[in-house]
Structures are given as structure tokens and as C-alpha cells.
FITIMI-919840 format. One record per residue (C-alpha): y, z, x; residue in one letter. Coordinates in steps of 0.02 Angstrom, whole numbers, padded with zeros to 5 digits, always signed. Example, Ala and Ser with C-alpha at 12.3 -4.5 7.8 and 13.67 -1.06 7.14 Angstrom:
# residues 2
-00225+00390+00615A
-00053+00357+00684S
//
This chain:
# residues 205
+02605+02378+01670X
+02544+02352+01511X
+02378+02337+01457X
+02268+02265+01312X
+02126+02358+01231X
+02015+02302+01052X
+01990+02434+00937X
+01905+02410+00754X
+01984+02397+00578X
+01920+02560+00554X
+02006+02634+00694X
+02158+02561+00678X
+02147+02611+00502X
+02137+02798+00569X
+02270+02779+00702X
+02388+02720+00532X
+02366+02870+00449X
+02423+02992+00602X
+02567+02875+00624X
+02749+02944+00573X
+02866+02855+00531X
+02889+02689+00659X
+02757+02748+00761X
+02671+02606+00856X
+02480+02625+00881X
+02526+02670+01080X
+02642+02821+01030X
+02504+02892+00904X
+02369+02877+01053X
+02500+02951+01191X
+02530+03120+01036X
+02326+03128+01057X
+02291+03139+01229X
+02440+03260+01241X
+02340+03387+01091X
+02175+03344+01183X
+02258+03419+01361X
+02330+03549+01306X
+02164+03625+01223X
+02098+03776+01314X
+01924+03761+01398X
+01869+03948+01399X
+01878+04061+01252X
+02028+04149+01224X
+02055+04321+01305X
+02045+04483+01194X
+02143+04616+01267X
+02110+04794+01163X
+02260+04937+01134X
+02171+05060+01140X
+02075+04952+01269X
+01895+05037+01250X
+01823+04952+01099X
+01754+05096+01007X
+01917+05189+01034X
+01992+05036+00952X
+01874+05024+00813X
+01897+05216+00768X
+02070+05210+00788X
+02061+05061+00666X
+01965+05150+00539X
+02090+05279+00544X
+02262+05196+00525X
+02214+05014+00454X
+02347+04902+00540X
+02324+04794+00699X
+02454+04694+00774X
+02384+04537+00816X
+02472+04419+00950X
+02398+04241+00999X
+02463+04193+01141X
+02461+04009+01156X
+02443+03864+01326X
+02635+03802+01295X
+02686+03990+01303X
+02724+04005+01141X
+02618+04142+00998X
+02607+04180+00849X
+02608+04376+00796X
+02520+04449+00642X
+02507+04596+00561X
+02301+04614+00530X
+02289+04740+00362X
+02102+04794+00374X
+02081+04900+00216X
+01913+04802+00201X
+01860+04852+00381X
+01709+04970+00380X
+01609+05055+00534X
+01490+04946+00520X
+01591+04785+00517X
+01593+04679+00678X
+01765+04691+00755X
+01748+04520+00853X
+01655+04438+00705X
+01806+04474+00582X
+01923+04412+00736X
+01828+04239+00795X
+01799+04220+00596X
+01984+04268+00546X
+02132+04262+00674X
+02041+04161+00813X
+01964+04031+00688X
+01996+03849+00767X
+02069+03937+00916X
+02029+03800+01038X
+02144+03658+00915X
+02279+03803+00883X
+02286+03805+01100X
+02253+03980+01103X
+02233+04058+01268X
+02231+04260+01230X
+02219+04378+01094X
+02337+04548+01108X
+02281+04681+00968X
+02377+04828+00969X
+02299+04987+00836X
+02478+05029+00746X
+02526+05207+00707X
+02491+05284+00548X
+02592+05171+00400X
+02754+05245+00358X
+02884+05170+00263X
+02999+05181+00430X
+02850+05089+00530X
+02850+04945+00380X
+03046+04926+00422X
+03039+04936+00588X
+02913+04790+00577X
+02993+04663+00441X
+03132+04705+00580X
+03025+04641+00725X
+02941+04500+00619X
+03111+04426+00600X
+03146+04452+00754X
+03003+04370+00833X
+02957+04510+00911X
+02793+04631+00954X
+02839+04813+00876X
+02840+04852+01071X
+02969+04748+01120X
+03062+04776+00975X
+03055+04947+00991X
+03130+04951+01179X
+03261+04818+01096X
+03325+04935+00973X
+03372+05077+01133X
+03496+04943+01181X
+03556+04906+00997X
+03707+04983+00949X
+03761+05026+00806X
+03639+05013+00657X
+03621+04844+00599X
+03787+04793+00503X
+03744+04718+00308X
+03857+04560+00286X
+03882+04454+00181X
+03900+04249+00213X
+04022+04129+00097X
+03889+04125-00041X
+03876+04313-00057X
+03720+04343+00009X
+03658+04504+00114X
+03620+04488+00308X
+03598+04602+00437X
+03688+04574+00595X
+03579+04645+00748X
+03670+04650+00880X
+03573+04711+01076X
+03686+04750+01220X
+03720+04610+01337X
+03599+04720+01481X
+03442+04706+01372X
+03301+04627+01446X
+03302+04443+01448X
+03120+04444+01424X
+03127+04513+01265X
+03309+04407+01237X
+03214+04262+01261X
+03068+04278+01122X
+03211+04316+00978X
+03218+04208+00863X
+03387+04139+00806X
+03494+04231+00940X
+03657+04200+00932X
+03786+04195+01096X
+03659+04283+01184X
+03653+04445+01110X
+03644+04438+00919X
+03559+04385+00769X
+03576+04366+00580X
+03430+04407+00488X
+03418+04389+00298X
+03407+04565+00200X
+03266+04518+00079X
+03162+04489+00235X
+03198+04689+00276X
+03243+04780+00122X
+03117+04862+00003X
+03120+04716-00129X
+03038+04609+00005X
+02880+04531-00098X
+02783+04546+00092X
+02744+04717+00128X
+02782+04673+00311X
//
């Protein structure tokens, strides 16, 4: 049953402007509540690889790059690739992350942070993760994708000429990983534009 409630000019005003398109006042309240439940209470979750801190922070001094995975309430993340050339030994590893990656964690529904120290950069380890950034996938999980890939991936190219990689996995890979790649096509394959990958790319990864 319906119900009637006053709200001011002001508000109303405000409810306008997060309207889109024929959105009635009731529809732009409903998308509100919805954001406002699905906002973590707690702080998100940092989980270390290496998982003592000071390991983590030497290790980071050493080799520079930290994959950074936010794991979200929906089940859903977002993975970076943290390059902290700027990082010195007496910069505060949680500062830099609550100040940087975690900023506004509690609107962005952020549950957990997952930093992985990478191996030493090599221009094999920047491939391998343009590969698994297209892929929507952690260098892990790529990584145990790729023992199920076969053959290399195949360069293509669609009706307007351009270069794509075909990666294909073998219909017994895990469909955990299956499930986080992004585009996947009949199950076991994707298409993945070659500037994303190839050493043109303007992102180094």
C-alpha cells in the first residue's frame, strides 16, 4: 500500500538531480536505500602476501609492485597494480593504503583488501599481467589458467583488420577462475585486444 510523505523544495530539488532518465522521486529513494545497505560497517580486511608486515614492507622495498585486490559486499573487486617507486622505509604502509587504494572504501562497498608483493619486474611478468588485467584476473589465477591454456594465444584479426588474441583454457579449468573472466566466450575462450598486451601498450601494465 502506498503511502504519502512531505519533503521540502530543497529536497526534492536534490532527489531531481540523482534522477535518470523517467525516474520518479520513489525509484531515486528505493536506488538510495539499496547504496546505503549495501555499505560495509567494519573496516575492510587487509590480508598481507607475504603476510608478516615487515616481510611485506621489505619485500616491497625490494621489488616495487603490489597487486592490489578490493574485494567488494556484491562479490565483485576491483584489482590494481600498486607501482610504489615513491615508497620509502619510512613510509607508512597502511597510511599510503587507507589514503590511496582504500580511500572512500565504505561508499566503494569494500569489504577486504588482498596485496600480494609481485616478483622482481621483468618484461615477461609485465605480459603476463596486461594478460591477466584483461582477463580479469589476479596474476595467481591467471597463472594456474595458463597450465590449462593450450596453445599460445592465437593473433587474429576481426573484419576491420584489427589484432586480437584468442585465449582459449581447456574446458576442465576451474570454474572459479572461469567465472571471474571477463568476456568469456562459450565457456572457454576470450578475445582480448592486442594493444592491451603488446609492447606499444601506452599502460605499462
Amino acid at each position: 500500500m502506498a503511502k504519502t510523505i512531505e519533503v521540502s523544495d530543497t529536497t526534492f530539488s536534490q532527489l531531481e538531480k540523482l534522477a535518470t532518465g523517467f525516474d520518479r522521486p520513489d525509484n531515486v529513494i528505493q536506488r538510495l536505500l539499496l547504496q546505503t545497505s549495501a555499505m560495509p560497517e567494519k573496516k575492510p580486511k587487509l590480508i598481507f602476501d607475504p603476510r608478516d608486515e615487515d616481510e611485506f614492507k621489505k619485500r616491497l622495498l625490494q621489488n616495487r609492485y603490489v597487486e592490489v585486490t578490493l574485494n567488494k559486499v556484491d562479490g565483485s573487486r576491483e584489482i590494481h597494480i600498486w607501482n610504489a617507486d615513491r615508497f620509502r622505509d619510512d613510509s607508512s604502509l597502511r597510511g599510503n593504503l587507507w589514503s590511496g587504494y582504500l580511500r572512500g572504501w565504505k561508499k566503494r562497498s569494500i569489504i577486504s583488501a588482498e596485496l600480494v608483493v609481485l616478483p622482481e619486474k621483468t618484461e615477461a611478468l609485465i605480459r603476463e599481467l596486461r594478460f591477466a588485467k584483461a582477463l580479469g584476473l589476479t596474476l595467481a589465477e591467471f597463472r594456474v589458467a595458463r597450465a590449462y591454456e593450450e596453445p599460445k594465444p592465437n593473433v587474429w584479426c576481426d573484419s576491420q583488420q584489427v589484432a586480437n588474441y584468442q585465449y582459449e583454457f581447456r574446458h576442465d579449468c576451474s570454474p572459479d577462475i572461469l567465472k571471474r573472466v571477463v568476456g568469456l566466450k562459450d565457456g572457454h575462450y576470450v578475445r582480448i585486444d592486442a594493444s592491451l598486451i603488446d609492447e606499444q601498450s601506452p599502460t605499462l601494465i
